[in-house]
C-alpha positions in Angstrom: -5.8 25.6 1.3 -2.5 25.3 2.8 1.0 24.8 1.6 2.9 21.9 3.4 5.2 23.5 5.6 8.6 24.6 4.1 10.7 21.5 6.2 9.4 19.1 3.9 11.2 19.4 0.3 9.5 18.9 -2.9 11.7 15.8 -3.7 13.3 13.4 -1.9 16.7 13.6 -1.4 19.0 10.3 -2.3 21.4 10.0 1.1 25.3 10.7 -0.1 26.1 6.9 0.1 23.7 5.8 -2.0 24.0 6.2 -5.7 21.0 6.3 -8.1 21.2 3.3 -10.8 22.2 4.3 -14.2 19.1 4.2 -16.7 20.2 3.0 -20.3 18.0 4.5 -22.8 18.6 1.1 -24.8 17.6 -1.3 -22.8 14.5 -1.5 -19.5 15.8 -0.5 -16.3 15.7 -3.0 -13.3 13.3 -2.2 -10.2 14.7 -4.8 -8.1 17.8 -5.3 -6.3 19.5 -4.3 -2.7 20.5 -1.2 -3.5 16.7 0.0 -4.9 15.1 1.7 -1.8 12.7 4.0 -0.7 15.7 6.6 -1.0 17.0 5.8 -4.2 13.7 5.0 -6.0 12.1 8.4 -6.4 15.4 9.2 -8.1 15.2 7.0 -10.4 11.7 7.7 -11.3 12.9 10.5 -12.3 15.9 9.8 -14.2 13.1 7.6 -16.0 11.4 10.3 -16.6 13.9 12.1 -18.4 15.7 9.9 -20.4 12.4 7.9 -21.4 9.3 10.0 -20.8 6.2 9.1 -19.1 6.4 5.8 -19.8 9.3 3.9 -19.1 10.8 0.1 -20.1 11.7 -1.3 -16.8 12.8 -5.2 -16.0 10.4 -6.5 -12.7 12.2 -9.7 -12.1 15.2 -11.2 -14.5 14.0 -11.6 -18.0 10.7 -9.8 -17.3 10.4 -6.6 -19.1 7.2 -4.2 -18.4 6.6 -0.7 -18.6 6.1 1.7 -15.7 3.7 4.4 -16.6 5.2 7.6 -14.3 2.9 10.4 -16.2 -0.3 11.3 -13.9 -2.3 11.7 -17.6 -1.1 8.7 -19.0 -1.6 6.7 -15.7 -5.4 8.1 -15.3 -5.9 6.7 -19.0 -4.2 3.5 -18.5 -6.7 3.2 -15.6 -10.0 4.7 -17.6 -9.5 2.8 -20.8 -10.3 -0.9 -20.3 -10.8 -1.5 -24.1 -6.8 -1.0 -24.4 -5.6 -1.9 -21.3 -6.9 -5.3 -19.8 -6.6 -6.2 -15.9 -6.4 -9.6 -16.8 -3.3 -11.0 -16.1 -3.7 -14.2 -18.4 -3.1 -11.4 -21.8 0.0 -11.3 -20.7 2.6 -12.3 -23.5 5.4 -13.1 -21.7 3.2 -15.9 -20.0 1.4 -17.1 -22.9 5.0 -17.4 -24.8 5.9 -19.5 -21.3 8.8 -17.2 -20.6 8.0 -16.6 -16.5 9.3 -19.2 -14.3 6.6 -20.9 -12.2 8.7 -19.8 -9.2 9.2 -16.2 -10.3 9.3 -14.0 -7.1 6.8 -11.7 -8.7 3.8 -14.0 -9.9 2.4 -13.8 -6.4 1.3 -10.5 -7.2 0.4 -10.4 -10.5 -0.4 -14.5 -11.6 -4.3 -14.1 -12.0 -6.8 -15.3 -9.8 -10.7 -14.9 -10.0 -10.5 -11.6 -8.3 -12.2 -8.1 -9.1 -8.7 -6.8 -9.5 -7.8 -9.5 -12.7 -11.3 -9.1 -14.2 -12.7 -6.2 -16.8 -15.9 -5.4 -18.0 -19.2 -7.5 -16.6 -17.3 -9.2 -14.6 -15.6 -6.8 -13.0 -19.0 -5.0 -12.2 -20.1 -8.3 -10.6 -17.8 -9.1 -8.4 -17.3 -5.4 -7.5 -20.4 -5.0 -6.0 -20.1 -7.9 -3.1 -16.7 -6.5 -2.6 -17.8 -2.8 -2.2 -21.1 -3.7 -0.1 -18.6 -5.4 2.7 -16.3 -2.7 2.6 -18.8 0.2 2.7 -20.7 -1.9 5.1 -18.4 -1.7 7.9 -19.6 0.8 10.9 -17.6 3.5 11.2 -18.1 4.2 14.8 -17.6 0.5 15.9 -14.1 0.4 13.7 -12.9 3.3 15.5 -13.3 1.5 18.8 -11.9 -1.7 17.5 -8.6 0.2 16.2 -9.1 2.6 19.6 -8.9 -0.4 21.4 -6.5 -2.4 19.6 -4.1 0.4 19.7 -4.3 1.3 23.6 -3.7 -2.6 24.2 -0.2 -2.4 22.0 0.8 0.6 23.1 0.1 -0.8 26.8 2.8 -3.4 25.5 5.7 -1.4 25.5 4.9 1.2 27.4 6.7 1.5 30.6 9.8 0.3 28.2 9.9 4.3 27.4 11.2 3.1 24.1 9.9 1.4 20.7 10.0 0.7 17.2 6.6 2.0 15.9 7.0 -0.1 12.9 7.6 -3.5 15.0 5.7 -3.3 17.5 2.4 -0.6 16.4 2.3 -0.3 13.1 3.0 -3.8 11.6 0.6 -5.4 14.3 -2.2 -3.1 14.5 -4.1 -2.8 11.3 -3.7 -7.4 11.0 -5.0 -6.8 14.4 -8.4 -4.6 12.9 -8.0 -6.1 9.3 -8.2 -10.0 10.3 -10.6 -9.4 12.7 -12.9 -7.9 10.0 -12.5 -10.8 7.9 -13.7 -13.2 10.7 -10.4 -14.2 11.6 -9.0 -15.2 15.5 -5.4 -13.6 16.2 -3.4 -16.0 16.6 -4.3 -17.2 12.8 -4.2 -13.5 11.9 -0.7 -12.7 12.2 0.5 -16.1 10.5 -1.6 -15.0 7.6 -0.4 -11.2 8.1 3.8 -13.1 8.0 2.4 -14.7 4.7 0.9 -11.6 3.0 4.5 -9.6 4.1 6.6 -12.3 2.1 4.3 -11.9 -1.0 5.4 -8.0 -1.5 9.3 -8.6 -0.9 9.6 -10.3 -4.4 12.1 -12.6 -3.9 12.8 -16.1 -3.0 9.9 -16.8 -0.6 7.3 -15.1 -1.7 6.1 -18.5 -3.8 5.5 -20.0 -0.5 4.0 -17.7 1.4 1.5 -17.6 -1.6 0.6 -20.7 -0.7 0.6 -20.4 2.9 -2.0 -17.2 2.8 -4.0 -19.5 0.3 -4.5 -22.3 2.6 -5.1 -20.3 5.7 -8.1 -18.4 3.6 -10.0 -21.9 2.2 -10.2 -22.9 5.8 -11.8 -19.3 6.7 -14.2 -19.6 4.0 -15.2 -23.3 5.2 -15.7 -22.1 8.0 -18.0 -19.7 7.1 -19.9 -21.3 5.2 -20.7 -23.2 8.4 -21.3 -20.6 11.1 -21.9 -17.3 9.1 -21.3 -14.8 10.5 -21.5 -10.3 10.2 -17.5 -10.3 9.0 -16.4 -9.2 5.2 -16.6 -13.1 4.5 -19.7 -13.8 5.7 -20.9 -11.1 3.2 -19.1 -11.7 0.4 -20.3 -15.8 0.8 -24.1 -14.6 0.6 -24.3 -11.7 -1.4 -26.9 -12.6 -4.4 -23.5 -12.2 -7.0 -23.1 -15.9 -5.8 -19.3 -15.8 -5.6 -17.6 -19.5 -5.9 -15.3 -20.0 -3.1 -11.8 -19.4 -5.2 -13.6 -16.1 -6.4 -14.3 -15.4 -2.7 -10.8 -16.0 -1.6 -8.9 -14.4 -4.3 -10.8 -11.6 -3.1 -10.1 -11.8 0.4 -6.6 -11.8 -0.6 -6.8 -8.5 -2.2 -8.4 -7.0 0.5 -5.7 -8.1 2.8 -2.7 -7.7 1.0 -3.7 -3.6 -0.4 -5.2 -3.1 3.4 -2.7 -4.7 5.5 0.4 -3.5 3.9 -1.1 -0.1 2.5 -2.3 0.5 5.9 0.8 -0.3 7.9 2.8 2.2 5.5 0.4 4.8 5.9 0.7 4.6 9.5 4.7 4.7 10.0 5.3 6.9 7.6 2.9 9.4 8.5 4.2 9.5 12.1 7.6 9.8 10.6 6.7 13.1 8.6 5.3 14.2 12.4 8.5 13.4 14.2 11.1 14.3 11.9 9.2 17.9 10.9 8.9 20.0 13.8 7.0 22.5 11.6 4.7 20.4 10.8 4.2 18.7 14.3 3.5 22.2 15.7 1.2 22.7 12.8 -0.7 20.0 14.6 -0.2 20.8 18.4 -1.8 24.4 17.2 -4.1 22.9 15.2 -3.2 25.0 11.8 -2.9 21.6 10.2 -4.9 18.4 11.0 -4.1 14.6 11.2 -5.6 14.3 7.9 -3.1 16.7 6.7 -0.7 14.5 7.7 -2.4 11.2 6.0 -2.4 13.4 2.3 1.0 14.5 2.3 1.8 10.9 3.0 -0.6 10.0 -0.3 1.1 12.7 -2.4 5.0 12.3 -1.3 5.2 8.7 -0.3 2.0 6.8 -1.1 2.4 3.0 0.4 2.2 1.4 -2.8 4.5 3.0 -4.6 3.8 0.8 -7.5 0.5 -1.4 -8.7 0.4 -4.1 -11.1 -0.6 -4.5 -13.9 -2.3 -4.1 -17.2 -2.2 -5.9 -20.4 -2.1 -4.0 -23.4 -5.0 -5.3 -26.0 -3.8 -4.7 -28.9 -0.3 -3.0 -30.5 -0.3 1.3 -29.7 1.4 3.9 -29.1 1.0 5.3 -25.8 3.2 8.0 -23.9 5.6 8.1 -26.3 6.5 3.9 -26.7 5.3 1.5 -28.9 3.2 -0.7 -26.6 2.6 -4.4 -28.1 -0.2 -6.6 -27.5 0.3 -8.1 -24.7 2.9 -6.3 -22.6 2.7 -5.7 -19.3 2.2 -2.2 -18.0 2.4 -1.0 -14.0 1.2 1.5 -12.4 4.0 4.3 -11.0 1.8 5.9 -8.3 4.6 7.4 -6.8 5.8 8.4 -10.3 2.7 9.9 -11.2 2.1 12.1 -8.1 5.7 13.3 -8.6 5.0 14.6 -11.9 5.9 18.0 -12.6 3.3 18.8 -14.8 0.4 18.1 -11.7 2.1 20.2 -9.2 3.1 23.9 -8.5 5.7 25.7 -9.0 7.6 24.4 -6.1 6.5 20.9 -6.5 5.3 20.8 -3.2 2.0 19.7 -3.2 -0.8 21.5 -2.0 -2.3 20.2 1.5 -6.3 19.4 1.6 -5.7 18.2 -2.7 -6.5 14.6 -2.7 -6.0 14.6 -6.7 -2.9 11.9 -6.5 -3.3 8.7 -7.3 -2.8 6.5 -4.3 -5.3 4.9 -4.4 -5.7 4.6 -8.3 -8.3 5.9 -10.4 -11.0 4.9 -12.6 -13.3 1.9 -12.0 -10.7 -0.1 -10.2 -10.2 2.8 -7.6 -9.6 1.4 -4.3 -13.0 0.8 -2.7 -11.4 0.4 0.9 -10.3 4.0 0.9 -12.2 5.1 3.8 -11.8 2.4 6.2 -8.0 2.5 5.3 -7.9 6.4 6.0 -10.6 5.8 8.9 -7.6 3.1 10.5 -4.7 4.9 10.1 -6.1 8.3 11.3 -7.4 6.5 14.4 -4.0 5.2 14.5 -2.0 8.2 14.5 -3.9 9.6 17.0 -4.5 7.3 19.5 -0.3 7.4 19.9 -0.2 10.7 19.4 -2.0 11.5 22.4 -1.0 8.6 24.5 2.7 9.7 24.2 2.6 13.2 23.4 6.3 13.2 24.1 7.3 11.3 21.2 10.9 11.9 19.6 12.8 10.1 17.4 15.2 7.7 18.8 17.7 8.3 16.3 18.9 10.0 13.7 16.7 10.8 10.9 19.6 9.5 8.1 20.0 6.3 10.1 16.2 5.3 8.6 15.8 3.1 5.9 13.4 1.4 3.7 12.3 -2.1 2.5 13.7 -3.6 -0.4 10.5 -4.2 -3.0 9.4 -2.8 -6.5 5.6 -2.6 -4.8 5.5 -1.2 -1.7 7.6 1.8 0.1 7.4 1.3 3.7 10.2 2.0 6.6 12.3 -1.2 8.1 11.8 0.5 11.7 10.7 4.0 13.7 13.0 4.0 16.5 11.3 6.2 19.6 11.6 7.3 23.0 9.5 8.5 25.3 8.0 9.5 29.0 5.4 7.2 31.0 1.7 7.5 29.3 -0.9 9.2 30.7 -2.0 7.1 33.9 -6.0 6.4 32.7 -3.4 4.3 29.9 -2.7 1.5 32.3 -5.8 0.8 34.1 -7.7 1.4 30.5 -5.7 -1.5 28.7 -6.0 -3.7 31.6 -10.0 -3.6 31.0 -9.6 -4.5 27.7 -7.5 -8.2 27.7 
């Protein structure tokens, strides 16, 4: 295997005007706020680390405590042990003692619904299968040309422009573009439901409503379905022999959506931001010492998408990772914490290219099961730009990008890029396809 090349350092480095919040080892730290970034939270994951451990008191939202786990052993049993640590969102104490505000910016994401990601046990296993059978049932060859052709249509777009924000205009629209389509979804009510899913992982005022919003545009997919079935995830999930109800049906849809969608549009800006701001590792590429999929791990290991995943209810009182855990408390899952732990990686804590140990995608029986037709869209992605504008550069200074604000997901406000014309097939290609 490997090593990544030297450019990229083994931590991320926190920009001179922005100051890592202070962690008080008396009281949880907060993992919200504007100045909590993509920059400044790696930092703090580690000044969590060493003033608390590997697992750390944090605040989600005002007056909601949790704990982040940020050790890769503790996170792998928090994932393995189900008899400890439930997925089921209605343990939680601070709900049951009605302390979280039925507006909270947060209970989007981790207010249960009948989903496989809120159930343990049985029902887990049963509403896993009709999940995993859609997901695993998608052809591999005809999702390539779908995202092939999506992404030679909205590169077509802005083309002759010679310039363009790859997170606007290609990365954001592409995999709702792929995603919705899968589900059985038209375009038009594809990116309305692709605005909702975005307001849900911004934790903050909105993200009640565009709850509701992604919830109503789902019930009329599924009634639709249930009229004129059709090959799509839905379709599947509606006849599969596990008989899901339609709320089960949908609250699955919507985690399909909201770990694809987002996960997916990460993965594919960030990825092409580690090629354009590394010119080691982009001639790694051009001479083929490296590959795309090179590209895709480092993203997993350095800057996974979803930097953090809720949640687990602890069962009963414990210690674990060094804190006294009651029943009942809420528990996240550091992904990015956990990849960055020192006691996982080498020497010079830069991980090692072609390991897909991290924990992206999670681990244990709630493992992502859409891994593949993630990693299948994003390389298909990556490429397709890559070798429709081989002339990419960065538009701007690498210091002038930024992140989103949002405890979840880590994923860049914009990828500023020029460019020369594309390669002349380009034109006459996309014009077949609309």
């Amino acid at each position: 295997m490997t090593a990544t090349p030297s450019a990229v350092p083994p931590h991320d480095a926190v920009p001179p005007h922005q100051q890592v919040p202070a962690v008080d080892p008396r009281r949880p730290t907060p993992l919200y706020g504007p100045e909590l970034d993509g920059d400044t939270l790696p930092a703090l994951y580690e000044e969590l680390r060493r003033v608390h451990g590997p697992v750390a008191p944090v605040m989600l939202a005002p007056g909601l405590d949790a704990w982040l786990v940020l050790g890769h052993s503790e996170l792998l049993r928090l994932t393995r042990e189900e008899h400890h640590f439930s997925h089921d969102p209605r343990r939680w104490r601070l709900m049951q003692e009605g302390k979280v505000p039925a507006d909270s910016p947060i209970l989007p994401m981790v207010g249960y619904r009948p989903a496989v990601l809120f159930a343990d046990g049985r029902e887990h296993r049963r509403m896993r299968q009709p999940v995993s059978l859609a997901l695993t049932g998608v052809d591999g060859h005809q999702l390539r040309r779908t995202v092939e052709a999506a992404a030679e249509q909205l590169i077509a777009g802005f083309a002759d422009r010679g310039e363009a924000d790859l997170v606007l205009d290609y990365a954001r629209k592409l995999p709702m573009r792929v995603i919705t389509g899968l589900l059985g979804l038209d375009e038009t009510t594809g990116q309305d439901l692709v605005r909702a899913i975005s307001g849900l992982s911004r934790a903050d005022a909105s993200s009640a409503d565009s709850g509701k919003r992604m919830d109503e545009i789902l019930y009329a997919l599924i009634a639709e379905k249930r009229r004129r079935p059709g090959t799509d995830i839905t379709s599947v999930l509606l006849r599969h022999p596990a008989n899901l109800s339609d709320p089960e049906v949908q609250a699955n849809l919507v985690s399909i959506l909201v770990a694809g969608n987002q996960t997916v549009l990460n993965w594919i800006a960030t990825t092409l931001r580690i090629i354009l701001c590394d010119p080691s590792f982009q001639s790694s590429l051009t001479g083929g010492r490296l590959s795309v999929d090179d590209a895709l791990d480092l993203v997993l290991w350095r800057f996974p998408p979803t930097q953090n995943f809720p949640a687990r209810y602890a069962t009963g009182d414990l210690r674990f990772g060094g804190q006294d855990i009651r029943t009942g408390d809420m528990l996240i899952l550091g992904l990015a914490g956990a990849n960055a732990d020192p006691s996982i990686l080498p020497d010079d804590g830069v991980p090692v290219v072609g390991n897909r140990s991290h924990l992206a995608f999670g681990a244990g029986p709630h493992a992502c099961p859409a891994q593949d037709p993630a990693r299948l869209i994003t390389r298909t992605a990556v490429d397709t730009i890559r070798h429709r504008l081989p002339d990419l550069k960065l538009a701007v200074p690498e210091s002038e990008l930024s992140w989103i604000n949002s405890p979840w997901s880590r994923g860049l406000r914009a990828l500023p890029v020029r460019f020369t014309a594309p390669q002349p097939h380009l034109a006459r290609q996309a014009g077949a396809l609309r």
